[in-house]
LOFI-678879 format. One record per atom (N, C-alpha, C, O): x, y, z. Coordinates in steps of 0.02 Angstrom, whole numbers, padded with zeros to 5 digits, always signed. Atoms other than C-alpha are relative to their C-alpha. Layout:
N
XYZ...
***
This chain:
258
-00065+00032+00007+02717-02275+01674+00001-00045-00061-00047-00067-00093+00024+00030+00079+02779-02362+01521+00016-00063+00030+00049-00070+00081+00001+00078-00025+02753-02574+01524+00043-00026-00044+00040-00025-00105-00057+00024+00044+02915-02662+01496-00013-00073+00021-00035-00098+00073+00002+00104+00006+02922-02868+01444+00080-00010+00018+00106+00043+00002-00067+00038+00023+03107-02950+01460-00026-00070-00015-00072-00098+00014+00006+00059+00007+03121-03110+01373+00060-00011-00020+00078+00018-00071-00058+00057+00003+03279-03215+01382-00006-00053+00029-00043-00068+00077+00004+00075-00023+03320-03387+01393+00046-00018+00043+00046-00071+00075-00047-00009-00070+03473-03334+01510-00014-00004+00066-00006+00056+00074+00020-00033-00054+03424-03326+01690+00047+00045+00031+00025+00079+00077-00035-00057-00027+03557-03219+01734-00005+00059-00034+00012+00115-00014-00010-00073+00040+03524-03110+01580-00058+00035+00040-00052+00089+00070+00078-00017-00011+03335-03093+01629+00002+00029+00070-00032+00080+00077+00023-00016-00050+03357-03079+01819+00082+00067+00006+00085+00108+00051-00042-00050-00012+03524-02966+01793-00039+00074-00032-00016+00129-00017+00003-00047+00023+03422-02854+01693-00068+00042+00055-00088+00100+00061+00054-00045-00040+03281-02836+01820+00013+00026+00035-00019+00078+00048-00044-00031-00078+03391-02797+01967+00024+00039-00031+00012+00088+00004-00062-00049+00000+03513-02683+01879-00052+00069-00008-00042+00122+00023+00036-00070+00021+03373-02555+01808-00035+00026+00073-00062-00008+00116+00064-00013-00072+03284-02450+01949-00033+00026-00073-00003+00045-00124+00054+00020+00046+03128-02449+01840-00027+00062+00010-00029+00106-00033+00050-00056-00019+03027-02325+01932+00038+00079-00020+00005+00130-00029-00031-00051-00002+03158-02197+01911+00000+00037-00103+00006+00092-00128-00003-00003+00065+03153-02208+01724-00080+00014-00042-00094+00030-00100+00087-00009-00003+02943-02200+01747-00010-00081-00061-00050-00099-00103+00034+00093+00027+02939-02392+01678+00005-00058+00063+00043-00063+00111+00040+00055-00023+02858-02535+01745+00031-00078-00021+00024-00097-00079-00006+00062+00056+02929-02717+01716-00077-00035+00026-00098-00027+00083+00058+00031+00010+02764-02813+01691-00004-00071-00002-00056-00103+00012-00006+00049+00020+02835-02965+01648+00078-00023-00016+00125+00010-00039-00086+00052+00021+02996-03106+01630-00021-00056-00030-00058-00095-00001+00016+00026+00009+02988-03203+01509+00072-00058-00020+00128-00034-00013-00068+00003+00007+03121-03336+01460-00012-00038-00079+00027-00081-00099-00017+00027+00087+03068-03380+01255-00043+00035-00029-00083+00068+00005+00071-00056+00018+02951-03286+01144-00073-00019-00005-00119+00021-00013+00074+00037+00008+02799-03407+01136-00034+00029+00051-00089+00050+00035+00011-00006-00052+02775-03362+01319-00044+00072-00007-00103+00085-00001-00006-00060+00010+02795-03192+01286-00051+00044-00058-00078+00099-00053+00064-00024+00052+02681-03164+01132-00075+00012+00014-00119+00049-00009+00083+00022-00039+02529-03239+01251-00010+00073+00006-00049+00107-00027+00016-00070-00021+02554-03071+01338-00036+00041-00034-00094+00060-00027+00037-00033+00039+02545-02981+01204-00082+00007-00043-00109+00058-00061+00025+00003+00024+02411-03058+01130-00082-00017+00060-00139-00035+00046+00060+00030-00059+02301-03090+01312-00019+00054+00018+00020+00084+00055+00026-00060-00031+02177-02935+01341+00002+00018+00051-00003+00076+00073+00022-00016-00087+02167-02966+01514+00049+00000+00037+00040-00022+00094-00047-00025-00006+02326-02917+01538+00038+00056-00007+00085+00032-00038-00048-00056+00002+02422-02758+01536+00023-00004-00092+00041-00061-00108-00047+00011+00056+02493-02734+01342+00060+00044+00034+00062+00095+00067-00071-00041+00003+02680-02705+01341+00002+00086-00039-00041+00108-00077-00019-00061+00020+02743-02534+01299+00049-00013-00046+00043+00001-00106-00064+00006+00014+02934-02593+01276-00007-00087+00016-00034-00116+00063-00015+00085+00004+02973-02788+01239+00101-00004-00009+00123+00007-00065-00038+00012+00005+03168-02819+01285+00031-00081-00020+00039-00129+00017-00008+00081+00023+03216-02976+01191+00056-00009-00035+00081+00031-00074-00053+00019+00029+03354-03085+01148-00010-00027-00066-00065-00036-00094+00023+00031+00085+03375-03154+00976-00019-00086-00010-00064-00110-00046-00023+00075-00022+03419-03346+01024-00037-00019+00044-00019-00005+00101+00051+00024-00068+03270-03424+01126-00054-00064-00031-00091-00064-00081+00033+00053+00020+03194-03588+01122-00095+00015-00018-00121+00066+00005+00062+00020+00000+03008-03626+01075-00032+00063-00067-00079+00050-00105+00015-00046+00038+02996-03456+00969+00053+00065+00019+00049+00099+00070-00050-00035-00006+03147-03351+00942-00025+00080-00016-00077+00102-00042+00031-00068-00004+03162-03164+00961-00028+00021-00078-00087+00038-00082+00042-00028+00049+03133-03115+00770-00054-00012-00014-00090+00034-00035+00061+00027+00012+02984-03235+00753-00030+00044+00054-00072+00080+00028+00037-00052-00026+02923-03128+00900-00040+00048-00020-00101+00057-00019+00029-00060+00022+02942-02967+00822-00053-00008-00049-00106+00011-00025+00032+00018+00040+02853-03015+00674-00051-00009+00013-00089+00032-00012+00087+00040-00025+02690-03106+00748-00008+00065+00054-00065+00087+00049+00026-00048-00028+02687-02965+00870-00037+00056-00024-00093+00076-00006+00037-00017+00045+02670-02858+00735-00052-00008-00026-00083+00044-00041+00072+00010+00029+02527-02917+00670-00063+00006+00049-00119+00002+00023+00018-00014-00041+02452-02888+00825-00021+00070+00034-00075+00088+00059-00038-00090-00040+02523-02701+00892+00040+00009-00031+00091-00026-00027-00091-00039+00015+02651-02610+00808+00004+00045+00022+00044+00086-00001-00025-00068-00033+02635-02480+00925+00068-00024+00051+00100+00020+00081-00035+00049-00040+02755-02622+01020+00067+00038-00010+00080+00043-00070-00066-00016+00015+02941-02534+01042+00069-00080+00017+00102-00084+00069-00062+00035-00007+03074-02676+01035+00073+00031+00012+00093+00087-00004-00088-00011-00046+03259-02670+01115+00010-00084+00000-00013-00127+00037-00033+00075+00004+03355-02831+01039+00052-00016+00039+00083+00037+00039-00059+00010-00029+03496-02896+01140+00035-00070-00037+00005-00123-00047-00027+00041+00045+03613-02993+01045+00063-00005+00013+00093+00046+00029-00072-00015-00016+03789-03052+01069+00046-00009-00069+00008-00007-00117-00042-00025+00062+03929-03042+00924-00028-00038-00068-00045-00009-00119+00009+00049+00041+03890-03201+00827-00089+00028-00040-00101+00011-00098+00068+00006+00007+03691-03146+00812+00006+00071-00044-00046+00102-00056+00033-00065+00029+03725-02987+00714-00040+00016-00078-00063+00068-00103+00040-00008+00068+03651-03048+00539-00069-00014+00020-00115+00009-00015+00063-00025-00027+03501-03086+00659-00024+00068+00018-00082+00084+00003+00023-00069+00001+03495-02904+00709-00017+00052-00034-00053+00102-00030+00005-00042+00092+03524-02846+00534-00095-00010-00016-00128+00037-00037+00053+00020+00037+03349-02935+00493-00050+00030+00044-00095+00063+00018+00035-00032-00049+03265-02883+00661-00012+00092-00008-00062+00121+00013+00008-00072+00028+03294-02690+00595-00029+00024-00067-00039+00081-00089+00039-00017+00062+03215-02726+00432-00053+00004+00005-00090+00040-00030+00053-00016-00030+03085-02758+00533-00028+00060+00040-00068+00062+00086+00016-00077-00031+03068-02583+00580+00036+00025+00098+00021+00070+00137-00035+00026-00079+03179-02630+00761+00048+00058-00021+00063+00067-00080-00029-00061-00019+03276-02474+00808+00040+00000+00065+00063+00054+00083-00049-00012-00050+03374-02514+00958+00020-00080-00008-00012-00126-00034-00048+00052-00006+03503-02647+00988+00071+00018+00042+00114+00062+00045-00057-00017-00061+03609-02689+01129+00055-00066-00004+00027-00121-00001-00016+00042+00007+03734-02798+01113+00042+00003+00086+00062+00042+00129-00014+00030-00086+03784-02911+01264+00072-00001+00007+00107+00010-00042+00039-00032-00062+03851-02895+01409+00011+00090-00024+00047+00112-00068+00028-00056-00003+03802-02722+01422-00016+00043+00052-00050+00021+00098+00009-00024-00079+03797-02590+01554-00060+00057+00012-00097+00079-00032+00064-00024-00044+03673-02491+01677-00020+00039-00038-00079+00044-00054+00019-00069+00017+03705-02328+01591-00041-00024-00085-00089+00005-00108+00020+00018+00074+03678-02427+01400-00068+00006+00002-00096+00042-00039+00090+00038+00000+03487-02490+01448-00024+00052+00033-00081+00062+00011+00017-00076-00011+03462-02314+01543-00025+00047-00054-00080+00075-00059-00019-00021+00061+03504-02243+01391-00054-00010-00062-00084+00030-00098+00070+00015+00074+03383-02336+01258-00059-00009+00030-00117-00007+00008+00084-00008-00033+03263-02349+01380-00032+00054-00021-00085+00051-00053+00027-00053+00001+03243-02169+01380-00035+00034-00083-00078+00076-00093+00005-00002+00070+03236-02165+01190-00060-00036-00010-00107-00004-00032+00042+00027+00020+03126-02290+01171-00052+00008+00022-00102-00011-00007+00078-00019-00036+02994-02230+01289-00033+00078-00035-00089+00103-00033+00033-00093+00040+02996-02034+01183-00023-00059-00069-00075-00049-00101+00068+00019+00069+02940-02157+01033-00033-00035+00011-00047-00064-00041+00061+00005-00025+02807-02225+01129-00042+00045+00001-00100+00036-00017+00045-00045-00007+02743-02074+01160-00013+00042-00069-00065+00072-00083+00002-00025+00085+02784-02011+00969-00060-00048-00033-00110-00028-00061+00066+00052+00039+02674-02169+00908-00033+00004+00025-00066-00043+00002+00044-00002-00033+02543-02128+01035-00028+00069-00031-00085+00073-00053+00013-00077+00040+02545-01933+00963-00041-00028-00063-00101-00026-00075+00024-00008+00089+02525-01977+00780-00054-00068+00013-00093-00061-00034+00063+00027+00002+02388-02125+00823-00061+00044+00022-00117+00040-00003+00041-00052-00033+02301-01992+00921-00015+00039-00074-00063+00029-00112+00013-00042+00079+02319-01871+00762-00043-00034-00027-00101-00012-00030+00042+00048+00076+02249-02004+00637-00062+00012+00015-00105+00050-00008+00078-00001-00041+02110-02042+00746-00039+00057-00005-00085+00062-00046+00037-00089+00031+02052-01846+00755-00024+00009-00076-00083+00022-00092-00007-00007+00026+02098-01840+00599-00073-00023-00041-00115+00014-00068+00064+00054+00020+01963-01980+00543-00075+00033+00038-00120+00009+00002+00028+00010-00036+01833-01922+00662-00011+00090-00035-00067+00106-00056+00023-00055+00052+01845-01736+00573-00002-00002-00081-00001+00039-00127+00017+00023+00089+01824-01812+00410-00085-00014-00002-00116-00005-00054+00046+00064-00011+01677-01900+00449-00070+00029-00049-00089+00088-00043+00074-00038+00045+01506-01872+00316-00054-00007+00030-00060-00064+00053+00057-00025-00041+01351-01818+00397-00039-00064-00008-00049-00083-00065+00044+00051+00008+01247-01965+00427+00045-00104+00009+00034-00164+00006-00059+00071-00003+01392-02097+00447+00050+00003+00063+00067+00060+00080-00035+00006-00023+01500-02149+00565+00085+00009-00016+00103-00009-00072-00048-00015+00023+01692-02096+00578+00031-00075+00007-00007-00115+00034-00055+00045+00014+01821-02233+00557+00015+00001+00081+00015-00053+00110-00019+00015-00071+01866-02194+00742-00077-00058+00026-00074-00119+00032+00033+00042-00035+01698-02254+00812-00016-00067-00026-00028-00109+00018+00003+00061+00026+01677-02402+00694+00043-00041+00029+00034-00100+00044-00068+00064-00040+01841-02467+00771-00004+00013+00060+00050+00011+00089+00007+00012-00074+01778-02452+00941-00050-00056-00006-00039-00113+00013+00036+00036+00005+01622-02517+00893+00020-00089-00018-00022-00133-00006-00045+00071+00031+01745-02690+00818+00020-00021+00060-00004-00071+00086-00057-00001-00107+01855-02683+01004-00072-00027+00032-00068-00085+00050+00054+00006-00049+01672-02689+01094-00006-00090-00018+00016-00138+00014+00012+00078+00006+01608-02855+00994+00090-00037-00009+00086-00098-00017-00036+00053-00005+01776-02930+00990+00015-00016+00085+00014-00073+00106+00009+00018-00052+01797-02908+01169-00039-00015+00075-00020-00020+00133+00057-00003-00042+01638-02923+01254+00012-00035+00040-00025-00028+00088-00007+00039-00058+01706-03046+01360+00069-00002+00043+00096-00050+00071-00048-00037-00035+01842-02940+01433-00014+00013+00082-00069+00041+00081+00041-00010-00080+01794-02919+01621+00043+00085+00002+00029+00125+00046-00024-00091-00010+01911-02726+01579-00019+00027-00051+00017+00071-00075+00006-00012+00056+01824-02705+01440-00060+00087+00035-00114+00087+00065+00048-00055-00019+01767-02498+01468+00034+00046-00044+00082+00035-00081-00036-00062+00062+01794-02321+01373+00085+00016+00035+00122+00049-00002-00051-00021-00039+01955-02301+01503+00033-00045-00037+00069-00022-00081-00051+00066+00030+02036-02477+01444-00008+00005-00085+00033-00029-00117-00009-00020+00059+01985-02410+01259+00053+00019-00028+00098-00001-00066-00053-00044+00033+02060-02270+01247+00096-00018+00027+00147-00006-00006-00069-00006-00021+02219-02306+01349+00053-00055-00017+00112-00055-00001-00043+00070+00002+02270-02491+01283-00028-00014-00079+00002-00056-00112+00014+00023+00074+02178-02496+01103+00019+00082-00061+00057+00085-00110+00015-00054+00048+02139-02307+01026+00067+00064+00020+00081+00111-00017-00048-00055-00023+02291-02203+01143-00050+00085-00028-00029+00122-00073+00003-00041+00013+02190-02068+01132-00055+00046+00090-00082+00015+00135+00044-00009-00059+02095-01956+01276-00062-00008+00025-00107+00025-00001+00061+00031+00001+01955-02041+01354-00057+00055+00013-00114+00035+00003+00067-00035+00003+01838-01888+01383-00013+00014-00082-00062+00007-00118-00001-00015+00082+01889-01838+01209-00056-00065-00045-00096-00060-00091+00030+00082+00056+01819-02025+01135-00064-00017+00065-00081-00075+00073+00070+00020-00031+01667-02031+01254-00042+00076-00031-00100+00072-00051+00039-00047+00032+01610-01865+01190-00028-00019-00057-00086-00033-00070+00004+00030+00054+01650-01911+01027-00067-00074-00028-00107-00077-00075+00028+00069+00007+01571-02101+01046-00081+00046-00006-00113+00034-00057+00047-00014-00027+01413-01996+01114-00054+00055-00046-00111+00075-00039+00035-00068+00047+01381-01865+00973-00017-00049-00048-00077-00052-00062+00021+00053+00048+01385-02012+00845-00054-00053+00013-00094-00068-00031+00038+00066-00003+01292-02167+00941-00078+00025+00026-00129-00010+00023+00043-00030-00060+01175-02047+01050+00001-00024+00054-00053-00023+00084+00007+00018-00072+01216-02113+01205+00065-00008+00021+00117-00004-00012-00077-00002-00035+01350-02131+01324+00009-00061+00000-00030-00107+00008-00027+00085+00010+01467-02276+01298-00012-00046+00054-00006-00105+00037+00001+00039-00063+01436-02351+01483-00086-00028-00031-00103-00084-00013+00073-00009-00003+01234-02334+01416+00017-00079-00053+00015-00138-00037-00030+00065+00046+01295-02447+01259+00015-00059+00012-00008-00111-00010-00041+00082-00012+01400-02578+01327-00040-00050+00024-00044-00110+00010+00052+00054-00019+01256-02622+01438-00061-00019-00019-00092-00065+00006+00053+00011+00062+01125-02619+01314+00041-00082-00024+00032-00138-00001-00014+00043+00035+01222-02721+01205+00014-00071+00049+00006-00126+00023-00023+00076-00055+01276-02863+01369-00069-00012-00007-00088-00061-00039+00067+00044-00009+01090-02869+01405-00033-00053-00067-00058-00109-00068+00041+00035+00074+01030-02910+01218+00037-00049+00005+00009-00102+00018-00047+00068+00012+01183-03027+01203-00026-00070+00068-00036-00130+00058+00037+00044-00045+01117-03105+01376-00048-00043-00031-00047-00104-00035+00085+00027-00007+00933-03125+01327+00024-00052-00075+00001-00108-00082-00025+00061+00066+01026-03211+01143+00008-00065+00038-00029-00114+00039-00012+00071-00012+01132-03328+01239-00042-00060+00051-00034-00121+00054+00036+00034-00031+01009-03378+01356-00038-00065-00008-00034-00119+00022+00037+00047+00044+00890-03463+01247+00058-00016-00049+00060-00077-00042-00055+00046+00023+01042-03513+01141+00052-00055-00003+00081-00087-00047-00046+00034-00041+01137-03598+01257-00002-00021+00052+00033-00008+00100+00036+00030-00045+01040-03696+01345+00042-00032+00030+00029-00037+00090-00030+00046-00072+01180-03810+01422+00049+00020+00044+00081-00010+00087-00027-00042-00062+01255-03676+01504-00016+00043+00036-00036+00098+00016+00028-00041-00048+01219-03613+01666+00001+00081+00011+00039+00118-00022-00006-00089+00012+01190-03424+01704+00062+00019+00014+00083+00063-00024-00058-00030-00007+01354-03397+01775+00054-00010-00051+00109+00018-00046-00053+00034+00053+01446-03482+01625-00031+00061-00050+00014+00087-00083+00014-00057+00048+01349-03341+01518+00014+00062+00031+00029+00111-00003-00035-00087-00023+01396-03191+01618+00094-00007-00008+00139+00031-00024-00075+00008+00026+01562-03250+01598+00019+00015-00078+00073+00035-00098+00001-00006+00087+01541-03238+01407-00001+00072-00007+00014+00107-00055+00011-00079+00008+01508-03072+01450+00025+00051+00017+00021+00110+00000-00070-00041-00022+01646-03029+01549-00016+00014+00072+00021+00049+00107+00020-00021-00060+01543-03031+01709+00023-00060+00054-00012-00077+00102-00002+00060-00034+01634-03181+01778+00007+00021+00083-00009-00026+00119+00003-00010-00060+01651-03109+01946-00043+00044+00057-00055+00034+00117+00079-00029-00029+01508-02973+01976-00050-00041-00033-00054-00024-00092+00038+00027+00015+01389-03076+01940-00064+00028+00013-00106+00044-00028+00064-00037-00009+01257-03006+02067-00026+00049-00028-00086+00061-00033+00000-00081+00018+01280-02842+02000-00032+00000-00062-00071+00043-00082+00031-00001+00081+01243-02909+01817-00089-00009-00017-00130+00010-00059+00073+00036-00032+01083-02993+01890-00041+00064-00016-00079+00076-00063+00048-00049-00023+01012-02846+01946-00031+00041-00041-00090+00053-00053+00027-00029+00079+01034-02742+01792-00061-00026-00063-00111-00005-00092+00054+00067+00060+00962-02892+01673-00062+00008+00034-00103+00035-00002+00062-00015-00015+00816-02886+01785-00054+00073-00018-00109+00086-00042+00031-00076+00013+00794-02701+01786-00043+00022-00078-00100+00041-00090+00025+00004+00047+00802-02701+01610-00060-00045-00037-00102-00022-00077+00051+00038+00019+00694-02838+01572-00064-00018+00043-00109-00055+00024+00068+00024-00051+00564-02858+01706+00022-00080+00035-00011-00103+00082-00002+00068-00038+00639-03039+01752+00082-00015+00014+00134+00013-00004-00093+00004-00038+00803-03102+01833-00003-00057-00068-00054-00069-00101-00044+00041+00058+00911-03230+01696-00044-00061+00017-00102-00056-00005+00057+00071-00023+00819-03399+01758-00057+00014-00024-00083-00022-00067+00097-00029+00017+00638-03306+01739+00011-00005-00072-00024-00047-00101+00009-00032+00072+00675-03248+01562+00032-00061-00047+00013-00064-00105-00009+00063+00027+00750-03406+01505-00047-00044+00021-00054-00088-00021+00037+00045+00027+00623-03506+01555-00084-00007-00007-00127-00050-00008+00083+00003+00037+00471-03403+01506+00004-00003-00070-00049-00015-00099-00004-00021+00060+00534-03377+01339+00044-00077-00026+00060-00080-00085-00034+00082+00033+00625-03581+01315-00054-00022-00041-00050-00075-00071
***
C-alpha cells in the first residue's frame, strides 16, 4: 500500500481529509497527521519510521510552511510525491511549489471525487519513480568492472554504516524504503560482489563495531552499546551471537581486553 502524510494547520482540513477518503480502497495508507511542516519533515527524515509515499500539504502553516517542506524534503527523498492544497489567494505559492517539480494541486475546499482522482495519479508516479530507480540501479550493477564494486552495492554498503543503529535496519527495509528495488534480486546481487550473504555481513560488521565500542566507550553500559547498534530491544539475542563469535559474552571481552 502506498504511505500517505497530511499536513495542515486546519483541523477540519486535516481531520475532513482523513474521514472523507476510504484509503484502503484506493490501496493507500494514511501514516500520519500532521498540522505544520517541521513536524512533518521529522517523518520524513526519522528511519524508524515508515517513509511517506504521498505528502498532502497545505501551503500556509506555522513553524515551517508547505514550500519550505518541499524543498528540505527534497534533499532528503525525491522519490516523495507532493499534492499542494491551496486556497485562491496562495496561487503564486503554488506557482513556486511546481517549479519545484510539484505536479498536483488542489485547490480548497475540494471534493471526494477531486483527492480520489490525484490520488490515483499520484500513486502510478510512485510506481513510475520506483521503475526507473529500479532501472538505474540494474543499470549500474551491469556496468560494473571486474574487480570493483557496482555503484548499487557501494550505496548499500553507505545505508549499512549510516544506519547501523536502525533496530529495521535489514536487506527487506533496503530494498523496499532506500534502493525500491527487489530484495532477492539485491541479496543475490550484494552476495556475488561481497561473498557473503547480507544477513552474514551485517552481523560481522555489529560484532566488530561491538568489540570497537566496547573498549571505546567505557562509560557506557552494554545495553547503551547494543543500542548503538540497533539492538535496543533483543538484547539477549545480540549476547549470544557476540559470544559465539568471540569466545566471550560483552562484559568478558571488555574486561579482558580494558
Amino acid at each position: 500500500m502506498f504511505k500517505v502524510v497530511i499536513a495542515d494547520d486546519e483541523k477540519i482540513i486535516r481531520e475532513g481529509l482523513s474521514q472523507l477518503i476510504e484509503w484502503e480502497n484506493i490501496d493507500c495508507e494514511l501514516i500520519a497527521i500532521k498540522r505544520n511542516g517541521r513536524d512533518t519533515l521529522e517523518i520524513v527524515k526519522d528511519l524508524n519510521q515508515p517513509t511517506p509515499d504521498i505528502i498532502i500539504t497545505d501551503i500556509r502553516m506555522p513553524l515551517m510552511n508547505g514550500l519550505d517542506l518541499i524543498k528540505k524534503t527534497y534533499q532528503y527523498n525525491k522519490n516523495i510525491i507532493f499534492i499542494v492544497l491551496s486556497g485562491y489567494n496562495d496561487f503564486e505559492y503554488a506557482k513556486t511549489a511546481m517549479a519545484y517539480g510539484v505536479k498536483y494541486y488542489l485547490l480548497k475546499p475540494t471534493s471526494e471525487d477531486e483527492i480520489h482522482a490525484i490520488l490515483k495519479e499520484a500513486c502510478r508516479d510512485v510506481i513510475n519513480k520506483r521503475r526507473v530507480t529500479e532501472a538505474k540501479n540494474i543499470a549500474h550493477v551491469r556496468s560494473i568492472n571486474k574487480g570493483q564494486h557496482s555503484e548499487i552495492i557501494n550505496n548499500m554498503l553507505a545505508v549499512i554504516d549510516k544506519n547501523i543503529a536502525n533496530p529495521e535496519l535489514s536487506l527487506k527495509w533496503i530494498a523496499n524504503n532506500i534502493m525500491y528495488m527487489n530484495e532477492d534480486y539485491l541479496g543475490k546481487q550484494f552476495k556475488k560482489e561481497m561473498k557473503e550473504n547480507f544477513s552474514d555481513y551485517l552481523r560481522k560488521k555489529k560484532i566488530n563495531l561491538a568489540k570497537e565500542l566496547l573498549l571505546t566507550q567505557q562509560e557506557k553500559n552494554i545495553y547503551e552499546i547494543f543500542a548503538m547498534l540497533g539492538f535496543n530491544i533483543n538484547t539477549r539475542y545480540f549476547s549470544q551471537v557476540f559470544k559465539k563469535q568471540t569466545g566471550l559474552t560483552p562484559s568478558a571481552y571488555r574486561k579482558k581486553h580494558s
